[in-house]
One Martini backbone bead per residue (centre of mass of N, CA, C, O) as a GRO file, in nm:
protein
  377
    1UNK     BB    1  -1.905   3.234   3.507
    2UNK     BB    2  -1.627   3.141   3.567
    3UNK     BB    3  -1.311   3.052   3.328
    4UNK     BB    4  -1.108   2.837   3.331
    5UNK     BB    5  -0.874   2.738   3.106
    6UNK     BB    6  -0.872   2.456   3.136
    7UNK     BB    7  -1.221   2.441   3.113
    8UNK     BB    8  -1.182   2.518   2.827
    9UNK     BB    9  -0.960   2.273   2.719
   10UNK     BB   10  -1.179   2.052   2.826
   11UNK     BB   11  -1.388   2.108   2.647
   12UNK     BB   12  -1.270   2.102   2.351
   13UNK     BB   13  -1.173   1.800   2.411
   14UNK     BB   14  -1.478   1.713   2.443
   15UNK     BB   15  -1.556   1.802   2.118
   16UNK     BB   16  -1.270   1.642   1.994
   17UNK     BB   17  -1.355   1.361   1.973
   18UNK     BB   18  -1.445   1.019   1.872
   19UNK     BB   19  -1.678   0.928   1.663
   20UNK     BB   20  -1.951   0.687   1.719
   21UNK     BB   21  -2.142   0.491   1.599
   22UNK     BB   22  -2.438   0.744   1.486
   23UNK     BB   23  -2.281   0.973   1.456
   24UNK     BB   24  -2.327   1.249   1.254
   25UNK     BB   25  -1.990   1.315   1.244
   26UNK     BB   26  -1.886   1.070   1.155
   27UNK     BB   27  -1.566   0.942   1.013
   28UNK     BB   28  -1.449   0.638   0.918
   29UNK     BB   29  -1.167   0.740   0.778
   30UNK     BB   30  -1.008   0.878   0.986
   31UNK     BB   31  -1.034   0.673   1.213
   32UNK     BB   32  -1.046   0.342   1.112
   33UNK     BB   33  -1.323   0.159   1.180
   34UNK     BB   34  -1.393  -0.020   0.910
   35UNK     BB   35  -1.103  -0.155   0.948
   36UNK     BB   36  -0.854  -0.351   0.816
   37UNK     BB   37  -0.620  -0.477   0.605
   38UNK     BB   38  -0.845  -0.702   0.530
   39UNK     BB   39  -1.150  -0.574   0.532
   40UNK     BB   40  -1.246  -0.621   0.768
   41UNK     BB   41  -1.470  -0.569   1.008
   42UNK     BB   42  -1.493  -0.391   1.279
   43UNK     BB   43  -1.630  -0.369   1.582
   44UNK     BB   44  -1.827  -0.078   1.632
   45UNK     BB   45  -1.916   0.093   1.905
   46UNK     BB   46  -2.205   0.225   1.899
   47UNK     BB   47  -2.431   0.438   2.074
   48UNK     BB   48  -2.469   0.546   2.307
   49UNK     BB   49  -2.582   0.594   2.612
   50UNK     BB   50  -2.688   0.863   2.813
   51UNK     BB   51  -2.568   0.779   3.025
   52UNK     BB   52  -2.292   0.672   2.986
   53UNK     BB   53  -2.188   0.943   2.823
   54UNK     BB   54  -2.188   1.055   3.101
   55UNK     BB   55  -1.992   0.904   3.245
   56UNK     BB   56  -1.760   0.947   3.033
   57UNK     BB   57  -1.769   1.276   3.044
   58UNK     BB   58  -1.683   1.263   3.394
   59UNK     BB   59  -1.407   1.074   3.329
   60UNK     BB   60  -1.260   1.271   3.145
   61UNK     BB   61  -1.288   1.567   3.312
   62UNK     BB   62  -1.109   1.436   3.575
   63UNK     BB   63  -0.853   1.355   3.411
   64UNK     BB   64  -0.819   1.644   3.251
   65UNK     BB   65  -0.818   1.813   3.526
   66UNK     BB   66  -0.505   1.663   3.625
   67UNK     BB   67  -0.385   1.818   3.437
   68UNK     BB   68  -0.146   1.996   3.242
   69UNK     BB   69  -0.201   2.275   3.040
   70UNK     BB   70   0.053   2.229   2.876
   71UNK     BB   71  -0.083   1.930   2.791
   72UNK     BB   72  -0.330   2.006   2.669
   73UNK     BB   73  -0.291   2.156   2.458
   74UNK     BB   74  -0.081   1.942   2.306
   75UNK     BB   75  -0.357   1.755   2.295
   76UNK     BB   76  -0.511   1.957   2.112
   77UNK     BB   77  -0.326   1.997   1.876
   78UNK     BB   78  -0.350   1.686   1.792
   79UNK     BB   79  -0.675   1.647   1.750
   80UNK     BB   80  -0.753   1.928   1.606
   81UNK     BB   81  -0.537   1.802   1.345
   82UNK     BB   82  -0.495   1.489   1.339
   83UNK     BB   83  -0.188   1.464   1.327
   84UNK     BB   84  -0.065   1.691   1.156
   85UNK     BB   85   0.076   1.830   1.401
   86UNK     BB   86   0.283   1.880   1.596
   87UNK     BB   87   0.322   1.698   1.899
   88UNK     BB   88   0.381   1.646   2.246
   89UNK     BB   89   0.414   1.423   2.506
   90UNK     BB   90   0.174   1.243   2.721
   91UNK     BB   91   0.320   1.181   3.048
   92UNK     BB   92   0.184   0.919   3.206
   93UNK     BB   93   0.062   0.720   3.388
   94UNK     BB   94   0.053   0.337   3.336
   95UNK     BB   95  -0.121   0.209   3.631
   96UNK     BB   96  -0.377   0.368   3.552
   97UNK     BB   97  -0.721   0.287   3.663
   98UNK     BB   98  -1.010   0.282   3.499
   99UNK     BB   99  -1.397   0.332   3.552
  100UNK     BB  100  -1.662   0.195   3.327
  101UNK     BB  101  -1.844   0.104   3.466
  102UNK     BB  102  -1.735  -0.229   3.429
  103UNK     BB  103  -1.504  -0.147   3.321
  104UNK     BB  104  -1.171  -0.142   3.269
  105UNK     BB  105  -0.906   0.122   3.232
  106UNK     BB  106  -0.656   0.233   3.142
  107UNK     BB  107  -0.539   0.561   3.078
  108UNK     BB  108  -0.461   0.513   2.752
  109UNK     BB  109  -0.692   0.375   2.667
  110UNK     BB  110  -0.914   0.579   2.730
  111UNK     BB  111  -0.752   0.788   2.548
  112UNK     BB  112  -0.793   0.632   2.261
  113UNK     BB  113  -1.052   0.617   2.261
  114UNK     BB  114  -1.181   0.908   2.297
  115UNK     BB  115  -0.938   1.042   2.050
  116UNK     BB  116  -0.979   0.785   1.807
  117UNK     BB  117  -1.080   0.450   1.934
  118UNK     BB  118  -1.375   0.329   2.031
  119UNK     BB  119  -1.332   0.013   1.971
  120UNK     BB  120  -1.099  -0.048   2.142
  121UNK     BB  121  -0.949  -0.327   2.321
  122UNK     BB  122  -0.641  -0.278   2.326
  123UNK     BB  123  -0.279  -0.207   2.339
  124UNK     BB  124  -0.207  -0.415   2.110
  125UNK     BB  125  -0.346  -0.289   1.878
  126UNK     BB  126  -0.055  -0.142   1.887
  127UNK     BB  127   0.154   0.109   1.823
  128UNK     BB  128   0.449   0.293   1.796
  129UNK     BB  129   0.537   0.581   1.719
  130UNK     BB  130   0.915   0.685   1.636
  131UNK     BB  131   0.859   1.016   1.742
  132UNK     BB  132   0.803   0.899   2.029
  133UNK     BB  133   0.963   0.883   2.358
  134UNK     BB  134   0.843   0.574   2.429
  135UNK     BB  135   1.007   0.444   2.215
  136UNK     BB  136   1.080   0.097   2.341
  137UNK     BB  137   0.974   0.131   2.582
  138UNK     BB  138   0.968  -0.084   2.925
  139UNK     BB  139   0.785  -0.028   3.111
  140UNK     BB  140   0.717   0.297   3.195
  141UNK     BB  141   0.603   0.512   3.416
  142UNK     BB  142   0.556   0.668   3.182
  143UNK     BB  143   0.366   0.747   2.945
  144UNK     BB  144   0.224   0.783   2.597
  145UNK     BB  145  -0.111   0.962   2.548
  146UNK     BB  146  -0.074   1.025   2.249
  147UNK     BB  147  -0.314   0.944   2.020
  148UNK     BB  148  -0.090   1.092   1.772
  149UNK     BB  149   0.131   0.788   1.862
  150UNK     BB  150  -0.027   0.626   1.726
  151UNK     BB  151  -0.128   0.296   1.612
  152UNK     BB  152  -0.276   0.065   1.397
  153UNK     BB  153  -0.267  -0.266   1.350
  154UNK     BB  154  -0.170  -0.524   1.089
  155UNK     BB  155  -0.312  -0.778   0.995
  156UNK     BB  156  -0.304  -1.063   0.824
  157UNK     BB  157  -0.374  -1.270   0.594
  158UNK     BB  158  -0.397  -1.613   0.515
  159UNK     BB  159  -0.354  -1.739   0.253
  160UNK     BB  160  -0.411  -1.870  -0.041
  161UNK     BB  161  -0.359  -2.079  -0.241
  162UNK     BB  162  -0.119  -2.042  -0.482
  163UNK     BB  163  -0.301  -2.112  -0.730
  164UNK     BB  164  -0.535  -1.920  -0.646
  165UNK     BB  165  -0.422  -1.609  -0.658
  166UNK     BB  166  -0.420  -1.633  -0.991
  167UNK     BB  167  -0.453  -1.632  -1.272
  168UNK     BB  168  -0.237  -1.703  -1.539
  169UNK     BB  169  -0.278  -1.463  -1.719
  170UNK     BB  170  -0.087  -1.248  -1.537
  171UNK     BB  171   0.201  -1.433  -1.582
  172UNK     BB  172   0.227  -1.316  -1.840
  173UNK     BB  173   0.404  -1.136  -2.023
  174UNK     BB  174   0.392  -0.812  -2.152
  175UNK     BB  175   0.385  -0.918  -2.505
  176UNK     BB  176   0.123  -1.038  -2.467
  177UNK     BB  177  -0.101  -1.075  -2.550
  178UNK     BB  178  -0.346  -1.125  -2.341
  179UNK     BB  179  -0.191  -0.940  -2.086
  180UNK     BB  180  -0.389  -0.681  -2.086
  181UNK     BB  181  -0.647  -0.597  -1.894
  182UNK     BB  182  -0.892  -0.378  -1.929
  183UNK     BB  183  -0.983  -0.083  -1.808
  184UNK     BB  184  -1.274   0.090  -1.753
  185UNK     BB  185  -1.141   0.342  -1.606
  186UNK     BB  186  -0.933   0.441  -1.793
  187UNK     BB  187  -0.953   0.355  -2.061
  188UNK     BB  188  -0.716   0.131  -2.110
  189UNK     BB  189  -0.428  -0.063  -2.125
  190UNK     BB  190  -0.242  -0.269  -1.903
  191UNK     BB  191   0.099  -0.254  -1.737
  192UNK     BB  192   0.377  -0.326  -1.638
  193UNK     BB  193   0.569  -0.165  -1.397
  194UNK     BB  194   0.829  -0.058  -1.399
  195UNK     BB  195   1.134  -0.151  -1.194
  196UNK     BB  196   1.401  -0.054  -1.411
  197UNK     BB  197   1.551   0.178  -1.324
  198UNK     BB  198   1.847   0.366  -1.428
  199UNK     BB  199   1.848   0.599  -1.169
  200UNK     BB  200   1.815   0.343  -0.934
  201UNK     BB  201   2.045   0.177  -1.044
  202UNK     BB  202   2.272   0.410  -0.975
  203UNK     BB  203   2.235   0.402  -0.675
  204UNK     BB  204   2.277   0.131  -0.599
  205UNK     BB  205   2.583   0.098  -0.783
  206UNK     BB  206   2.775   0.332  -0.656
  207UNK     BB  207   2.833   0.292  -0.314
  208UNK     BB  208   2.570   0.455  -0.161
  209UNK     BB  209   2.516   0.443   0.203
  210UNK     BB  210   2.350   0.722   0.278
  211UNK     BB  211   2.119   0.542   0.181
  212UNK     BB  212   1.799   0.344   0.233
  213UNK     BB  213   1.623   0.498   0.003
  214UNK     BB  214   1.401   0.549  -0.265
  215UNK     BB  215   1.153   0.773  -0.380
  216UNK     BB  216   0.899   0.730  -0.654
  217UNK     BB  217   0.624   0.940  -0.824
  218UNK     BB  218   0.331   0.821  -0.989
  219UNK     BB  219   0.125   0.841  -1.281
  220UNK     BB  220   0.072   0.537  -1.387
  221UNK     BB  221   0.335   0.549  -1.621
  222UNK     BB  222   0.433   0.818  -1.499
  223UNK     BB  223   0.720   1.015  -1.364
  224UNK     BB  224   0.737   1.232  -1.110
  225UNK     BB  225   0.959   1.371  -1.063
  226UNK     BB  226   1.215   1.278  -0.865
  227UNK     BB  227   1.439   1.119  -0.682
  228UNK     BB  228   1.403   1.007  -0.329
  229UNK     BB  229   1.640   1.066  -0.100
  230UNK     BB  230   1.712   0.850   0.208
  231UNK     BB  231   1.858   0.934   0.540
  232UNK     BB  232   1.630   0.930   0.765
  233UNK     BB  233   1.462   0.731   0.916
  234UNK     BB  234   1.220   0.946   0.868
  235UNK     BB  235   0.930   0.975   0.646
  236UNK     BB  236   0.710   1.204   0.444
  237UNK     BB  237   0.443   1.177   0.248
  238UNK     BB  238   0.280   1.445   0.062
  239UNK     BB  239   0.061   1.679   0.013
  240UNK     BB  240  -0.120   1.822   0.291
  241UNK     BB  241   0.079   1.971   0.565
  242UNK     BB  242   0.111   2.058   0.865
  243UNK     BB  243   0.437   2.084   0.930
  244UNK     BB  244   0.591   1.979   0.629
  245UNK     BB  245   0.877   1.736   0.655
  246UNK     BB  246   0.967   1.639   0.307
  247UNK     BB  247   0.739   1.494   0.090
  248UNK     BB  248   0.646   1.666  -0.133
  249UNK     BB  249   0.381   1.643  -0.396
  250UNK     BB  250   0.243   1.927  -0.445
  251UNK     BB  251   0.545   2.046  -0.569
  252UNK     BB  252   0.479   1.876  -0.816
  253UNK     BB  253   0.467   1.847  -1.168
  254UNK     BB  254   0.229   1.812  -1.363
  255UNK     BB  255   0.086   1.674  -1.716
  256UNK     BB  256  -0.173   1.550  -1.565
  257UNK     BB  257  -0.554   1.576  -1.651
  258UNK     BB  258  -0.701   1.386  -1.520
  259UNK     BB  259  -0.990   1.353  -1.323
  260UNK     BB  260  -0.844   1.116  -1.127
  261UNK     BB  261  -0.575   1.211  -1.050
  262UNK     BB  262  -0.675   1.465  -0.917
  263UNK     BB  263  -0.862   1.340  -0.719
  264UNK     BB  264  -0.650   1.190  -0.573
  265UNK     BB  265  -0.427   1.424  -0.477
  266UNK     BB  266  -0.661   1.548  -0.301
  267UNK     BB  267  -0.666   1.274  -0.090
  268UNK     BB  268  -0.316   1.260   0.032
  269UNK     BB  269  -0.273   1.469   0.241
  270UNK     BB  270  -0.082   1.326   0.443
  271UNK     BB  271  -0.033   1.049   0.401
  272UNK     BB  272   0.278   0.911   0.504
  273UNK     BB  273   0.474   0.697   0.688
  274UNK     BB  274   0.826   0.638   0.642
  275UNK     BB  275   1.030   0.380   0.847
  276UNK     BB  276   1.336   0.283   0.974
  277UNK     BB  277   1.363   0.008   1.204
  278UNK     BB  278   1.467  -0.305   1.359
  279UNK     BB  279   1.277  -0.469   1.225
  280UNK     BB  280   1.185  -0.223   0.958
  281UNK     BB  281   0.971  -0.101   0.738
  282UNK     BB  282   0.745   0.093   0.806
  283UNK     BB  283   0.374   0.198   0.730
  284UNK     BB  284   0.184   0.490   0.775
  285UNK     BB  285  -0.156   0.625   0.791
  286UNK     BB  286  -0.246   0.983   0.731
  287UNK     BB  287  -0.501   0.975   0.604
  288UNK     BB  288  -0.848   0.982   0.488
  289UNK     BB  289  -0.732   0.673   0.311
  290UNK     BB  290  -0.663   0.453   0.163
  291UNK     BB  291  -0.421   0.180   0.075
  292UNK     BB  292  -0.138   0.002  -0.134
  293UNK     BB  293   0.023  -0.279  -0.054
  294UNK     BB  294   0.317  -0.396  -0.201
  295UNK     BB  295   0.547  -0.709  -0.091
  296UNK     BB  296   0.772  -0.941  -0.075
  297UNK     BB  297   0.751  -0.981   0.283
  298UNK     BB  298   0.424  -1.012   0.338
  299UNK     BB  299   0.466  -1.282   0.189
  300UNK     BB  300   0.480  -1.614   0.127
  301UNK     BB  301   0.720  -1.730  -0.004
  302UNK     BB  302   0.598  -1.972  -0.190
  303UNK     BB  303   0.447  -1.810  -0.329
  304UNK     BB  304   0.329  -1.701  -0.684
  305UNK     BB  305   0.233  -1.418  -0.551
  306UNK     BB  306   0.131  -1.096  -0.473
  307UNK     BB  307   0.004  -0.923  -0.273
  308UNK     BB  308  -0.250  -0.687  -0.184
  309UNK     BB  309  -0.263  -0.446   0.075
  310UNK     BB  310  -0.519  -0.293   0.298
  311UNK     BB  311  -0.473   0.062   0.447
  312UNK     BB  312  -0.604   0.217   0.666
  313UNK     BB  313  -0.667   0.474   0.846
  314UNK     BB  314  -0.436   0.470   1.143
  315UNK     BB  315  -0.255   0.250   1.002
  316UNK     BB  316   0.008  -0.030   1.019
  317UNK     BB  317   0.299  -0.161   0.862
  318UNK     BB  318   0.544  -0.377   0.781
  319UNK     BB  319   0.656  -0.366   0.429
  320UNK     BB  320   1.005  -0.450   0.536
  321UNK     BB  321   1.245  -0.658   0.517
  322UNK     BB  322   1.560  -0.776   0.506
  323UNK     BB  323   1.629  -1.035   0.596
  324UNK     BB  324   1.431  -1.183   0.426
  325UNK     BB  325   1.478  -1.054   0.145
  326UNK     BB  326   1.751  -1.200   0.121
  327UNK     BB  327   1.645  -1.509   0.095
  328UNK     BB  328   1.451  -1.475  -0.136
  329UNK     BB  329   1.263  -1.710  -0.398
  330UNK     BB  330   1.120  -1.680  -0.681
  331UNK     BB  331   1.080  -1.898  -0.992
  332UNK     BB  332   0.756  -1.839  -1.058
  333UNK     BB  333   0.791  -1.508  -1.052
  334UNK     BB  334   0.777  -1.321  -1.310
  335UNK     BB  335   0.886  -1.025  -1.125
  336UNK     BB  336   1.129  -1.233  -1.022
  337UNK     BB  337   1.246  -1.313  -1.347
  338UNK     BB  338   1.242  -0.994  -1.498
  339UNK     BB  339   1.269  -0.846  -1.158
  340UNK     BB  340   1.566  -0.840  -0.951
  341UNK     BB  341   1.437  -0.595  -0.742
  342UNK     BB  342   1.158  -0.692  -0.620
  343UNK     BB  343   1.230  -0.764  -0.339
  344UNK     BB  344   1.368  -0.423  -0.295
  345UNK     BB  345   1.025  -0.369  -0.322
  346UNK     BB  346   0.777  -0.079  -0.269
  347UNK     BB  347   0.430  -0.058  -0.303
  348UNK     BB  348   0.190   0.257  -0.270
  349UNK     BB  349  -0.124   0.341  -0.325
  350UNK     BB  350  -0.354   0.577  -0.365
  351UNK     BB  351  -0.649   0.480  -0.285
  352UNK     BB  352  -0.622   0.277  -0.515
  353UNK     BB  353  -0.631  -0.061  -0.635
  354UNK     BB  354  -0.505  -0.390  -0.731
  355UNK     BB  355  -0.548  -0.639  -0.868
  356UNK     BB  356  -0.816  -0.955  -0.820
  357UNK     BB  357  -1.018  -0.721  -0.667
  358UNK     BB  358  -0.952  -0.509  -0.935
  359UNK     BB  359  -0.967  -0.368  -1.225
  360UNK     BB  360  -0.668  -0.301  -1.191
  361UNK     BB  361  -0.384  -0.530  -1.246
  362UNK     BB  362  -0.173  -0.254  -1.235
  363UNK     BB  363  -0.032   0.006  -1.104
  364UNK     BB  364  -0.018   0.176  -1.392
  365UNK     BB  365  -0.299   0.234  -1.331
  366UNK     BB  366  -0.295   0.410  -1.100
  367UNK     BB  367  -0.283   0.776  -1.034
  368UNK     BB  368  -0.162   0.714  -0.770
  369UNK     BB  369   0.227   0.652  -0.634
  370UNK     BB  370   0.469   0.416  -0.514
  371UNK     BB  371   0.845   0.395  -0.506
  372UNK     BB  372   1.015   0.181  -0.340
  373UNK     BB  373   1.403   0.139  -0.294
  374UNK     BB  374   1.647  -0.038  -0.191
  375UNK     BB  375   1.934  -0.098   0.001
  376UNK     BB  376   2.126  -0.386  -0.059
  377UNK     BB  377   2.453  -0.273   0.054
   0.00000   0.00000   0.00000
């Protein structure tokens, strides 16, 4: 029987749907359905019964048969690349409900569910993407149903007791004997990693007002290629993207033979989106792996020192705020007292975690990492 290209386009995207916890080729890796930046487990929605998937099925199929193929396309650009390649805004009514069985779904949240995350139950708990045409706008009759123009937000969790955050042994200063605490994986002792750059100050302090921030790549200890000033709103750091225009860290000469370090190198593939918006700085996720953010504006203020926040695929985090970052003052904190940059800075590890919950105790211990320092002139 003839087979409209359409009817080829609508087969394609319900063939690379996302899978839901059960199917054979589930991967929430990618999709980020194991849970969110608290680390706890969100409940993601079993393997539908075969009813079901059939019903799901047949109103996917009507509504994507409805779209313009030149949509069409741009959506599976999109999906097929997982947000690699860039895709265009699939601009769709955003007052349109559909109904699966008893419940009911607008038309994006139900296009989020379908091609990105099966478990989502409402769309406040996303985010706009700063790249999206949609971006800013309040209830606009068209609205952007690009489900890889969305992330989804990070919850912070409650803070414990400042008293309980870390052993007093973690604040001792780094020339203390036993302020180093062995990492069983590095096999070596670590330290806390510097952040009073000469040339990240020299860049702070020259009265250049061009760049609002610069960001440095560690490996461990040692840092890798130089430093990148950013001066666009948003930037992509990545190892390796599809139609990557930005800090290609795969691109930089590394001295490092570690088979840690190598092996995390090769899972940063899409990397990070990092963004300065109005409300402050976000960190997109945009690999198939967790990362590690520390920054001084996500903890509260009384706190005796910093949490580090684990932030899954597919999730984004507001990293940094600049006005909360000026008021700051923690005089019980060790690295705001002896690095009095340390408001103004935020580290990003990628795949290993550090501090009272991991292994490793300092992020220079960490394989694969990244210092952003921002511009607070």
């Amino acid at each position: 029987m003839f087979r409209t290209k359409r009817t080829g386009l609508v087969r394609r995207l319900w063939r690379s749907r996302a899978p839901v916890e059960g199917d054979g080729d589930a991967d929430t890796r990618t999709h980020g359905s194991g849970g969110c930046c608290l680390g706890k487990s969100t409940k993601v929605a079993g393997k539908t019964s075969a009813g079901t998937d059939a019903e799901l099925k047949s109103l996917t199929h009507s509504i994507l048969k409805q779209i313009k193929e030149k949509q069409l396309e741009g959506l599976l650009q999109a999906v097929e690349s997982k947000g690699g390649a860039r895709s265009p805004c699939l601009l769709l009514p955003s007052k349109v409900d559909t109904k699966l069985g008893q419940q009911s779904y607008s038309l994006p949240l139900l296009l989020y569910k379908v091609f990105r995350w099966p478990d989502l139950m409402d769309c406040s708990e996303l985010k706009r993407l700063s790249c999206c045409e949609s971006y800013g706008e309040i209830n606009p009759e068209l609205v952007c149903c690009n489900p890889h123009h969305m992330s989804r937000l990070c919850e912070l969790e409650s803070p414990p007791p400042p008293y309980s955050r870390y052993p007093m042994d973690f604040l001792k200063p780094p020339d203390s004997p036993d302020s180093g605490p062995s990492s069983t994986e590095t096999g070596g002792t670590t330290y806390s990693a510097p952040v009073g750059l000469s040339d990240s100050q020299a860049l702070q302090e020259s009265g250049d007002r061009s760049h609002w921030c610069v960001v440095a790549y560690w490996e461990e200890k040692t840092r890798v290629g130089r430093l990148y000033s950013v001066q666009e709103p948003s930037l992509d750091i990545f190892y390796d993207l599809p139609q990557g225009n930005g800090f290609c860290l795969g691109q930089l000469s590394s001295d490092n033979k570690s088979p840690l370090a190598q092996m995390v190198r090769t899972k940063i593939g899409y990397g990070i989106q990092l963004s300065r918006e109005p409300d402050g700085v976000w960190v997109y996720n945009r690999s198939c792996y967790p990362i590690f953010i520390k920054s001084a504006t996500l903890d509260n203020p009384d706190s005796r020192t910093l949490l580090v926040h684990k932030v899954f695929p597919g999730f984004s985090i507001k990293a940094f705020d600049f006005e909360k970052a000026d008021s700051l003052q923690r005089p019980n904190d060790h690295e705001f007292t002896q690095q009095p940059r340390t408001g103004f800075t935020v580290q990003i590890s990628f795949v290993k975690g550090w501090g009272q919950c991991y292994t490793r105790q300092f992020i220079s211990s960490c394989p694969c990492w990244l210092e952003v320092i921002f511009n607070n002139q």
